[in-house]
C-alpha positions as CSV (number, residue, x, y, z in Angstrom):
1,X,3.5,6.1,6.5
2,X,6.8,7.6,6.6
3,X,8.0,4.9,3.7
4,X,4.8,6.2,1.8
5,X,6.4,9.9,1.9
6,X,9.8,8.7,0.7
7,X,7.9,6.7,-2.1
8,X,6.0,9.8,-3.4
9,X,8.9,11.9,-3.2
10,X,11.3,9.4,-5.5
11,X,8.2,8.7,-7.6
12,X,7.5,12.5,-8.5
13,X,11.1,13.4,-8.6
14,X,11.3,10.1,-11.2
15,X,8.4,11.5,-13.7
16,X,10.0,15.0,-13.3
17,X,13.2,13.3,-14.4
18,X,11.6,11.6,-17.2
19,X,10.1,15.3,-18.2
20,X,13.5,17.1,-18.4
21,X,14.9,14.9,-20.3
22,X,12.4,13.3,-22.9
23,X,9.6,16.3,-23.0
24,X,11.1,20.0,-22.1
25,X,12.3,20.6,-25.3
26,X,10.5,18.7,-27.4
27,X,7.2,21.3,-29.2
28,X,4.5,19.5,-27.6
29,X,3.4,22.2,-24.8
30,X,-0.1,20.5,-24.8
31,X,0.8,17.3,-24.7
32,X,3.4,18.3,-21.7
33,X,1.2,20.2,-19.6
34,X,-1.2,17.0,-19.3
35,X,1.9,14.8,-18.3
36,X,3.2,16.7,-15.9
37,X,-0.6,16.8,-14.0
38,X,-0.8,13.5,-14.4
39,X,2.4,12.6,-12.9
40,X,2.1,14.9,-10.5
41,X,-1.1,13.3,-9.4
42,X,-0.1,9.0,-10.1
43,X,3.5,10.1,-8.1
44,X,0.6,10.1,-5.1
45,X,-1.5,7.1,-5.9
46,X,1.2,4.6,-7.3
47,X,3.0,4.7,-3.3
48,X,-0.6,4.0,-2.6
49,X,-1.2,1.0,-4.9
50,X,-0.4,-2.6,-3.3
51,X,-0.2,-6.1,-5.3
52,X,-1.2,-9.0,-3.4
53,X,0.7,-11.6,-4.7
54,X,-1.1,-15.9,-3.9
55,X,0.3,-18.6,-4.0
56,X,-2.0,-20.6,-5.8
57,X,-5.7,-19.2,-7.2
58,X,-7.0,-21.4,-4.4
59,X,-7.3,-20.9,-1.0
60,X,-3.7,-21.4,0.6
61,X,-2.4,-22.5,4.2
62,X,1.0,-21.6,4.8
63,X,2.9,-23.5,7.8
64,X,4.9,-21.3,9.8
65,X,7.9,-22.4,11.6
66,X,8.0,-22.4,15.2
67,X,11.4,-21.4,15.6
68,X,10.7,-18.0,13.4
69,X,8.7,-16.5,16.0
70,X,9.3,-13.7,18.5
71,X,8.0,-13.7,21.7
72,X,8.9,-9.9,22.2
73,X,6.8,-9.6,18.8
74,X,3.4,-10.6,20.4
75,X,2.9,-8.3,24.3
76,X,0.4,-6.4,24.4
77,X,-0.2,-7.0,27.8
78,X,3.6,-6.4,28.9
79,X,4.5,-3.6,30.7
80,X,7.1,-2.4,29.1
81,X,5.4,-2.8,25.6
82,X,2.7,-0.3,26.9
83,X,5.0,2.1,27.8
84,X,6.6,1.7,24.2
85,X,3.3,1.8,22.6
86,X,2.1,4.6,24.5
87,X,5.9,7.0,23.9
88,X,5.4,6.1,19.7
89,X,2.0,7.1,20.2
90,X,3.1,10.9,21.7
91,X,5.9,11.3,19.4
92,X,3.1,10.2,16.2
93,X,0.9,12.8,17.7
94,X,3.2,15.7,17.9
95,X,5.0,14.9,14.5
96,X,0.9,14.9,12.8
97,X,0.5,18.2,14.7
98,X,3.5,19.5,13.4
99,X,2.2,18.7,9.7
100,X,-0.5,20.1,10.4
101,X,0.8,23.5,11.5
102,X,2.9,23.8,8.7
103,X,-0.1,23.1,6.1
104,X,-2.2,25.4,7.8
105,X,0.4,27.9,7.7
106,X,0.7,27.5,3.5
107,X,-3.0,27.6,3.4
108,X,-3.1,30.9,5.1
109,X,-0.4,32.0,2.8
110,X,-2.5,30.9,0.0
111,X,-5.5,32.1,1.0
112,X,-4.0,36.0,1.4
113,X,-2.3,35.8,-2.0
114,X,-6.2,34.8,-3.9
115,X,-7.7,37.8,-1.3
116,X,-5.1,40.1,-2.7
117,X,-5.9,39.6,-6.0
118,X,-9.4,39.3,-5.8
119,X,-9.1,42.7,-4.0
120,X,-7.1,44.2,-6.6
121,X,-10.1,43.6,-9.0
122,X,-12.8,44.6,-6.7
123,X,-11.2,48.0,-5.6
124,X,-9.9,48.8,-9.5
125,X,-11.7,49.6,-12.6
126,X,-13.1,46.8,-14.7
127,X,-13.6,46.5,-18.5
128,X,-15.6,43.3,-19.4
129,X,-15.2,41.4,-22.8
130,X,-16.8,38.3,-23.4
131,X,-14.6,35.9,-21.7
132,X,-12.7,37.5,-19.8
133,X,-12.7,41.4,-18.0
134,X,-9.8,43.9,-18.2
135,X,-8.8,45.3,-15.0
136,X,-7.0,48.6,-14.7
137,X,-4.5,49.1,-11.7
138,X,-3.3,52.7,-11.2
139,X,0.5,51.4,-10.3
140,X,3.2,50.6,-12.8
141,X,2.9,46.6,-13.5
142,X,3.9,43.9,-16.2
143,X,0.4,42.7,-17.5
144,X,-0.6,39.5,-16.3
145,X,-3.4,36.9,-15.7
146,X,-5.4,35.2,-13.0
147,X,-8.9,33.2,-14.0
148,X,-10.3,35.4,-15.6
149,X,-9.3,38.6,-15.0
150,X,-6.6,40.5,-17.4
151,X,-4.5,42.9,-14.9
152,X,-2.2,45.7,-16.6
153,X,-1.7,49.2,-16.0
154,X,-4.2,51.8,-16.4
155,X,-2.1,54.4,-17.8
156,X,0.3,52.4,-20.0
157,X,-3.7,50.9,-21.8
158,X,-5.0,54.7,-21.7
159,X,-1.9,55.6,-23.4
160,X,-2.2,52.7,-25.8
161,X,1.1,50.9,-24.9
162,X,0.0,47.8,-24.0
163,X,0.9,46.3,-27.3
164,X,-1.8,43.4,-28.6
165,X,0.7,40.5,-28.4
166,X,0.8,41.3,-24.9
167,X,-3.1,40.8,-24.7
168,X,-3.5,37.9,-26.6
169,X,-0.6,36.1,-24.4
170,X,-2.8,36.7,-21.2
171,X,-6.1,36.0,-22.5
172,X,-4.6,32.6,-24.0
173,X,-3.9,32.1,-20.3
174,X,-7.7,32.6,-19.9
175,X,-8.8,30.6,-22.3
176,X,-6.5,27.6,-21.8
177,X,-7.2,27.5,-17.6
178,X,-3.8,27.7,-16.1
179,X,-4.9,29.5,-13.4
180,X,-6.9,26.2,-12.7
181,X,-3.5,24.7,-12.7
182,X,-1.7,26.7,-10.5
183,X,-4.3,26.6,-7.9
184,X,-3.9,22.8,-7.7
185,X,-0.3,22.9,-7.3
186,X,-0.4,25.3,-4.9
187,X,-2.8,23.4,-2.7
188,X,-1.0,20.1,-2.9
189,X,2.0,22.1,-2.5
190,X,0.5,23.2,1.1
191,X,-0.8,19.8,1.6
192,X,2.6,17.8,0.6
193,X,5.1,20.5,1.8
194,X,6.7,17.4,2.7
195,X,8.0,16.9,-0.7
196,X,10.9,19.5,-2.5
197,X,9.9,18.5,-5.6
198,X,6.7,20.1,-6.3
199,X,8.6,23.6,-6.1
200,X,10.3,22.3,-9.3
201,X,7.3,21.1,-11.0
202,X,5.6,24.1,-10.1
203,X,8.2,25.9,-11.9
204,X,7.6,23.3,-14.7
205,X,4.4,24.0,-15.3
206,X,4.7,27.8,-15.3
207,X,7.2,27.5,-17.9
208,X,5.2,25.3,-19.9
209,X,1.9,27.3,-19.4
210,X,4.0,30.1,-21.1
211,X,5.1,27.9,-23.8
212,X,2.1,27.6,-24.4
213,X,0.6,31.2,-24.3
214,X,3.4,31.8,-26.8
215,X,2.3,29.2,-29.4
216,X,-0.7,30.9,-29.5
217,X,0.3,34.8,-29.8
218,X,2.9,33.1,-32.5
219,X,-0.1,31.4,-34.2
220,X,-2.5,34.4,-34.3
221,X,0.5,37.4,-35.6
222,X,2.6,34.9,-37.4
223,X,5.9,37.0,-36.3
224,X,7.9,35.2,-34.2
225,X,10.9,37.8,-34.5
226,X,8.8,40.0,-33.9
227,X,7.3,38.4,-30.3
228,X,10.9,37.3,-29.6
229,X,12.2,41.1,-29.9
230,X,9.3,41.5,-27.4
231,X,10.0,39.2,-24.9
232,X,13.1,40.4,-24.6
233,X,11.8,43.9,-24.2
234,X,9.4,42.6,-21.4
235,X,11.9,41.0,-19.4
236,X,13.7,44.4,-18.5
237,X,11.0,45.5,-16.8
238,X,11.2,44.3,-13.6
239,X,7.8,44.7,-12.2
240,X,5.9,42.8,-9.6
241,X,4.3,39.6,-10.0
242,X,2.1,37.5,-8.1
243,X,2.9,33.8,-6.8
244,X,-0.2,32.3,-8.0
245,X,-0.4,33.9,-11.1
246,X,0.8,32.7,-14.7
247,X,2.9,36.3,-15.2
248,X,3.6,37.6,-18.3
249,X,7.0,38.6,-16.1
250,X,8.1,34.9,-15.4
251,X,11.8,34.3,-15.1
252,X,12.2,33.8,-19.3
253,X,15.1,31.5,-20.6
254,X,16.8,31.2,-23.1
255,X,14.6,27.7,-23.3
256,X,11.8,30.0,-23.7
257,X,12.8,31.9,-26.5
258,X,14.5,29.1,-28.2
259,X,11.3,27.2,-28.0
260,X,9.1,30.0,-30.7
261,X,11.1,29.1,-33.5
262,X,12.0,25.4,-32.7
263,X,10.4,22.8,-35.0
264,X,10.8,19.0,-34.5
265,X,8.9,16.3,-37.3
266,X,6.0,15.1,-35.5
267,X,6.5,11.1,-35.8
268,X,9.4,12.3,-33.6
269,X,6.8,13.6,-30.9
270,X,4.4,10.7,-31.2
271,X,7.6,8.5,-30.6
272,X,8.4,10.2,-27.3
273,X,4.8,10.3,-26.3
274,X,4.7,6.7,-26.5
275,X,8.0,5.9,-24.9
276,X,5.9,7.3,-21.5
277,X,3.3,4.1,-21.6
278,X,6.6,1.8,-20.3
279,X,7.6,4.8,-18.0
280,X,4.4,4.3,-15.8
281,X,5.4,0.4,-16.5
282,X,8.5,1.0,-14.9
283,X,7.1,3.5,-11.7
284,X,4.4,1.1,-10.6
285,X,6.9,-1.6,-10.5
286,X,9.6,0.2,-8.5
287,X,7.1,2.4,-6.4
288,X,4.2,0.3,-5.2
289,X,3.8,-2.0,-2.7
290,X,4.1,-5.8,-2.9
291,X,2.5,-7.9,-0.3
292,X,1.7,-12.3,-0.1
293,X,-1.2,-13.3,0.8
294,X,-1.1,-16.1,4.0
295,X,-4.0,-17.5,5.6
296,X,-3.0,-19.7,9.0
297,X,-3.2,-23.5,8.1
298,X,-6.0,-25.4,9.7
299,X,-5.2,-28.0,12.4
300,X,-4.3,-31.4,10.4
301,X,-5.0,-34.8,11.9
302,X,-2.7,-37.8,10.6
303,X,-3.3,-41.0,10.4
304,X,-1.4,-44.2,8.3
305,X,-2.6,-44.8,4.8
306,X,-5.6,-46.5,4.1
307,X,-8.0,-47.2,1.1
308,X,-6.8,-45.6,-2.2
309,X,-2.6,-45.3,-1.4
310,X,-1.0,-42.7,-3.7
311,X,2.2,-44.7,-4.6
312,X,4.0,-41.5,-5.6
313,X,4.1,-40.2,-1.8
314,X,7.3,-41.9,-1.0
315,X,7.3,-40.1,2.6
316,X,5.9,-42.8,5.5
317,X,2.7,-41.2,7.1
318,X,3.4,-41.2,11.2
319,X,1.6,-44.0,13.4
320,X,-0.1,-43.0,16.2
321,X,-2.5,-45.7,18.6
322,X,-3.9,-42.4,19.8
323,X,-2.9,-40.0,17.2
324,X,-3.6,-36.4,18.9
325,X,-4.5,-33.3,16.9
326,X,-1.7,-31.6,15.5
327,X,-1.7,-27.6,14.7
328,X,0.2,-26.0,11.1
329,X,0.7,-22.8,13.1
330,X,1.1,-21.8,16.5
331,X,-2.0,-19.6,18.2
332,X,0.0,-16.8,19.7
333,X,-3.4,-15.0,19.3
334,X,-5.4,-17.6,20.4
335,X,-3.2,-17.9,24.4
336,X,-6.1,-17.3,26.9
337,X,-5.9,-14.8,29.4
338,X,-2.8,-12.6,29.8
339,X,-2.0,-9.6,32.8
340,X,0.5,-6.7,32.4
341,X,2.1,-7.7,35.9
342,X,2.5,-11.8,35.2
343,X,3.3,-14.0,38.1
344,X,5.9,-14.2,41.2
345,X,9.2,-16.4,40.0
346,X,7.4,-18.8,42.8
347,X,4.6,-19.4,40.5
348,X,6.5,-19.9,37.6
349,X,8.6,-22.5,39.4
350,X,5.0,-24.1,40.6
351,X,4.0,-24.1,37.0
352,X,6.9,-26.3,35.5
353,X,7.0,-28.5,38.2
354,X,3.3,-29.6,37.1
355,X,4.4,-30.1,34.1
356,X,6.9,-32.7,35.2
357,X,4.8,-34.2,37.7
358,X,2.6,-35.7,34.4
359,X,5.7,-36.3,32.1
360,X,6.0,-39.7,31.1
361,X,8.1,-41.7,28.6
362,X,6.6,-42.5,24.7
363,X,7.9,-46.0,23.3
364,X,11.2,-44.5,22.0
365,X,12.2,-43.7,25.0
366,X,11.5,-39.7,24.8
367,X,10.0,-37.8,27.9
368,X,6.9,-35.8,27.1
369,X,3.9,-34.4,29.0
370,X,1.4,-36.7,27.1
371,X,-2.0,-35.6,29.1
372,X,-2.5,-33.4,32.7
373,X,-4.4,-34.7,35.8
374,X,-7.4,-32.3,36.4
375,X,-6.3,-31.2,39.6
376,X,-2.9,-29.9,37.8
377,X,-5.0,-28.7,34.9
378,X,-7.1,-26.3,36.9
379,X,-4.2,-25.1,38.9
380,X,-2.7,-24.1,35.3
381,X,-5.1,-22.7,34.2
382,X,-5.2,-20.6,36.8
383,X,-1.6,-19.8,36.6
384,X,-1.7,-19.4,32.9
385,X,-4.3,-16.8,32.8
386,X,-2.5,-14.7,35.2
387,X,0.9,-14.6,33.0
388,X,1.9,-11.8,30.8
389,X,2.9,-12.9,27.4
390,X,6.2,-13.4,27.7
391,X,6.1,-15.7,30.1
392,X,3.4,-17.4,28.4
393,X,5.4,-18.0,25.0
394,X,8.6,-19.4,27.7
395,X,6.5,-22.6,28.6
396,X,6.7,-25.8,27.6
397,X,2.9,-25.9,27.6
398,X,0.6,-23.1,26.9
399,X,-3.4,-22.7,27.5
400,X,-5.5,-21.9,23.8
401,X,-9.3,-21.0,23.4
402,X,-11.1,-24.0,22.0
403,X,-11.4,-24.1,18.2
404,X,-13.9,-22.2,16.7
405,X,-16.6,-24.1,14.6
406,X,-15.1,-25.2,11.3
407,X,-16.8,-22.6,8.3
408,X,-18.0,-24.6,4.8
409,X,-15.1,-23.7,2.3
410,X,-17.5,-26.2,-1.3
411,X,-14.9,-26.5,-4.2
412,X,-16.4,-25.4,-7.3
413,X,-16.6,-28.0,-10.1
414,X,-13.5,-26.2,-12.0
415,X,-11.2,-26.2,-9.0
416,X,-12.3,-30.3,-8.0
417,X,-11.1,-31.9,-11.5
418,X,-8.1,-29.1,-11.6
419,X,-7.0,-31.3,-8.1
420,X,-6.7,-34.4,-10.4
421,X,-3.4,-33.3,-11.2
422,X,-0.7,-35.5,-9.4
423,X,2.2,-33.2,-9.7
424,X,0.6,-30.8,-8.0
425,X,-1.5,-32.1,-6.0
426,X,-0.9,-34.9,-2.9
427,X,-4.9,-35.2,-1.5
428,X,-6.3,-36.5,1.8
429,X,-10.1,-37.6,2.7
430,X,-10.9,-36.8,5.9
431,X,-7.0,-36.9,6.9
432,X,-6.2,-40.5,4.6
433,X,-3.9,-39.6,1.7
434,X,-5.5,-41.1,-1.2
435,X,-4.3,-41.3,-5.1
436,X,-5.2,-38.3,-7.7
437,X,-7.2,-41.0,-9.5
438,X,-9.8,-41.8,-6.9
439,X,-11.2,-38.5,-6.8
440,X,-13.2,-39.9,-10.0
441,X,-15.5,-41.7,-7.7
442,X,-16.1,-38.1,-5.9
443,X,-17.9,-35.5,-6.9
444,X,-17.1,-32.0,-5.7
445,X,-20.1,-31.4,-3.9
446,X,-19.4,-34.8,-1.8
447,X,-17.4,-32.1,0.2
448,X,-18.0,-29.5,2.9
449,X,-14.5,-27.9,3.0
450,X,-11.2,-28.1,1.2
451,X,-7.4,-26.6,2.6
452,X,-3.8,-26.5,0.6
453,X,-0.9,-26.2,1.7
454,X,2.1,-25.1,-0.3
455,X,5.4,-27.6,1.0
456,X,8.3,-25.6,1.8
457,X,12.1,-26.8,2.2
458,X,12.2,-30.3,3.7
459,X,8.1,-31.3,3.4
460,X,8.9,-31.3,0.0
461,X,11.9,-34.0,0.1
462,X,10.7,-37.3,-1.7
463,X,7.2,-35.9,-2.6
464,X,6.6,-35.6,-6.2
465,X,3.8,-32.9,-5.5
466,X,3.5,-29.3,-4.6
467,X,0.5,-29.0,-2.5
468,X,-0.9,-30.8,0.0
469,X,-5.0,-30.9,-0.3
470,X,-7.4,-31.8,2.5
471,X,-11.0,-32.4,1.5
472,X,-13.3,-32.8,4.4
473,X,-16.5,-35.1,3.5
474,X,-19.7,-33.6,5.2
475,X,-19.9,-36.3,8.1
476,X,-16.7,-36.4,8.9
477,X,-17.5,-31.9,9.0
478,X,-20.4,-32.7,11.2
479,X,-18.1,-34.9,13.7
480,X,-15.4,-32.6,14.0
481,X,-17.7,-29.8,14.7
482,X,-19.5,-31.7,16.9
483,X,-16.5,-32.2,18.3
484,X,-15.4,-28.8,19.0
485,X,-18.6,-27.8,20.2
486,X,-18.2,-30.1,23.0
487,X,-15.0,-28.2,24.1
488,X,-15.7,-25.9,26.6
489,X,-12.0,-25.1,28.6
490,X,-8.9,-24.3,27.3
491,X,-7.2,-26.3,25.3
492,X,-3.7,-27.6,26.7
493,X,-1.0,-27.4,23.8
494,X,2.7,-28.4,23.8
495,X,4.5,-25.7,22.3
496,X,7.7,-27.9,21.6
497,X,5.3,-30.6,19.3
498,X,2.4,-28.3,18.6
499,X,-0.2,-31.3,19.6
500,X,-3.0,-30.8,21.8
501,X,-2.7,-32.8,25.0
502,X,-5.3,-35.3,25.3
């Protein structure tokens, strides 16, 4: 959340950046005022906005090194992690009651300035005009506007001193909505108090709404020495304004004045407008998110090559007598059981000493835990379930739920002949690699699932393909759920091999 904040804060500071320089002085007030809206309102969404990025228009399993993952990344049942989780979640609390104070205070605020002027039209005398209604305040004030009410002094109008440019400047305000603007800026401004920018852009926004007030008073008395003399009579006067209100009395510049006489050619104007379309180009690409889409790779069984041998796979496929099941990605989620307390040092002892007690030695001589008695399975079970996660991810062997059912994943027609392609592509049947070619005596509904798998750094040594496919035909689908189904306990898994024991 708190990199969203920073985002919208760079993001509206960037368009504001962009206005300064490329819009403020150009003579496109109209044009200006819907930019600086819009940016104001896309310098919230684009923070928002996140771009999943796939590897491959099909369905991708990524393999995910052992060696990458954290233990301390994966407690939820540890003790200390609760105490952590349950401090961030007291400090998040008090920082989103904080936020909340402070935007209930600016609403308050805002709330008592629209009572005070609202007020200041019920308790004073009102003249109404079609559009618009004149209201007549008995103090000494610089006219200005709000919706659509017209507020001036009563005796300066009685006496006929409220000159017509004057008039026409406010009800241009009227008639063009600014109050609607203001309004909005002020309630985000209470909502995102957050971000220092939106005083600046309120200020933008004023100034522009009196840019363009002035083209229109210039437009209707075509005198624009004569408005300008006036303006600079106005300033003087010193009287009160409101904050939500597009005063006749705002803080005038010399960027103000300058602006009633300035004239650009307009092909200049359209260039500038259109130099904004690779602006937003350039904010969605800096300022929103970028994410990769991963989905876990399903549990691969090998076997040697049979049938239909791709001859471009130059890597040897491992021989097993007994080939056990063999998992892409470790099941952190999947360890069974799990307490906050774990077990005594006693039991962990008892634990690996199990382990050893059914270690045995493969063919090149290597010492592995090939398969568990029942009576030492039970007893770690037992143990297993009773261990918080960090000792769970230290053993050799770990305890997983049993596989869930396998889920029908049909390759459309499309997708089947695009896995014809050999530099892409490396494909198995049921677990036997097979050559691009033979998938001609296929048809893509011969299959109940399909899986790829994108090869990373070494996988991809001495393979002329990308991907690794794995097509499942629908017995060999019906087996392996049958399979599963028939799984009841925990499945015993070495962590060091990632192979189920048998």
């Amino acid at each position: 959340m708190m990199s969203y904040f920073l985002k919208v804060i760079i993001c509206s500071a960037f368009f504001l950046a962009v206005y300064y320089v490329m819009l403020e002085k150009a003579k496109m007030a109209g044009f200006n005022r819907f930019y600086l809206l819009t940016g104001l309102i896309i310098s919230f969404i684009i923070p928002a906005i996140t771009f999943v990025d796939q590897v491959t228009v099909f369905p991708v399993f990524e393999e995910q090194r052992l060696e990458s993952i954290n233990p301390a990344a994966d407690l939820p049942l540890v003790a200390n992690e609760a105490k952590s989780g349950s401090e961030s979640l007291s400090t998040t609390s008090l920082l989103w009651t904080a936020y909340a104070a402070v935007v209930f205070v600016l609403l308050f605020r805002f709330v008592g300035n629209l009572y005070q002027l609202f007020s200041l039209a019920k308790r004073n005398e009102r003249i109404s005009f079609p559009g618009y209604s004149l209201v007549l305040l008995k103090k000494p004030i610089a006219a200005f506007s709000f919706l659509r009410f017209v507020f001036v002094a009563e005796k300066e109008y009685r006496n006929g001193q409220v000159e017509p440019e004057v008039l026409y400047h406010e009800l241009s305000h009227i008639r063009q909505h600014h109050s609607i603007d203001i309004i909005f800026i002020e309630l985000l401004s209470a909502l995102a108090w957050f971000n220092p920018v939106l005083f600046l852009y309120r200020k933008a926004v004023q100034l522009n709404h009196e840019f363009l007030a002035d083209e229109a008073v210039v437009k209707h008395f075509q005198d624009p020495t004569g408005y300008q003399l006036l303006l600079l009579e106005k300033i003087s006067a010193g009287a009160r304004s409101y904050r939500v209100t597009s005063s006749f009395n705002y803080k005038i510049t010399q960027k103000r004045l300058a602006m009633i006489t300035y004239s650009l050619p307009t092909r200049y104007n359209v260039l500038r407008a259109l130099l904004l379309v690779p602006v937003i180009v350039v904010a969605v690409l800096l300022f929103s998110e970028r994410s990769l889409a991963q989905v876990p790779a399903a549990p691969i069984e090998e076997t040697g090559p049979k049938g239909n041998v791709a001859v471009n796979d130059t890597v040897p496929q491992k021989q097993r007598n007994n080939p056990a099941r063999t998992w892409g990605v470790f099941p952190v989620s999947e360890l069974i059981g799990g307490t906050e307390s774990g077990i005594s040092p006693d039991e962990m002892e008892e634990y690996k000493k199990m382990i050893d007690q059914d270690r045995k030695t493969d063919q090149e001589g290597n010492a592995w835990t090939f398969t568990l008695s029942e009576k030492n399975r039970q007893r770690m079970i037992e143990l297993f379930s009773k261990m918080n996660r960090e000792q769970q991810l230290k053993q050799e062997i770990v305890f997983v739920k049993p596989q869930a059912p396998m889920t029908e994943n049909v390759p459309t027609a499309s997708q089947f002949d695009n896995f014809k392609n050999a530099s892409k592509y490396g494909i198995w049947i049921d677990n036997k690699r097979i050559a691009n070619s033979a998938l001609s005596n296929y048809k893509h509904s011969d299959f109940s699932q399909f899986t790829i798998s994108k090869l990373y750094g070494r996988a991809k040594e001495g393979r002329s393909y990308t991907h690794q496919l794995n097509l499942t035909t629908h017995a060999a689908f019906k087996r392996e759920n049958e399979r599963r189904g028939q799984i009841k306990e925990p499945v015993a898994l070495d962590l060091h091999k990632r192979e189920a024991l048998r």
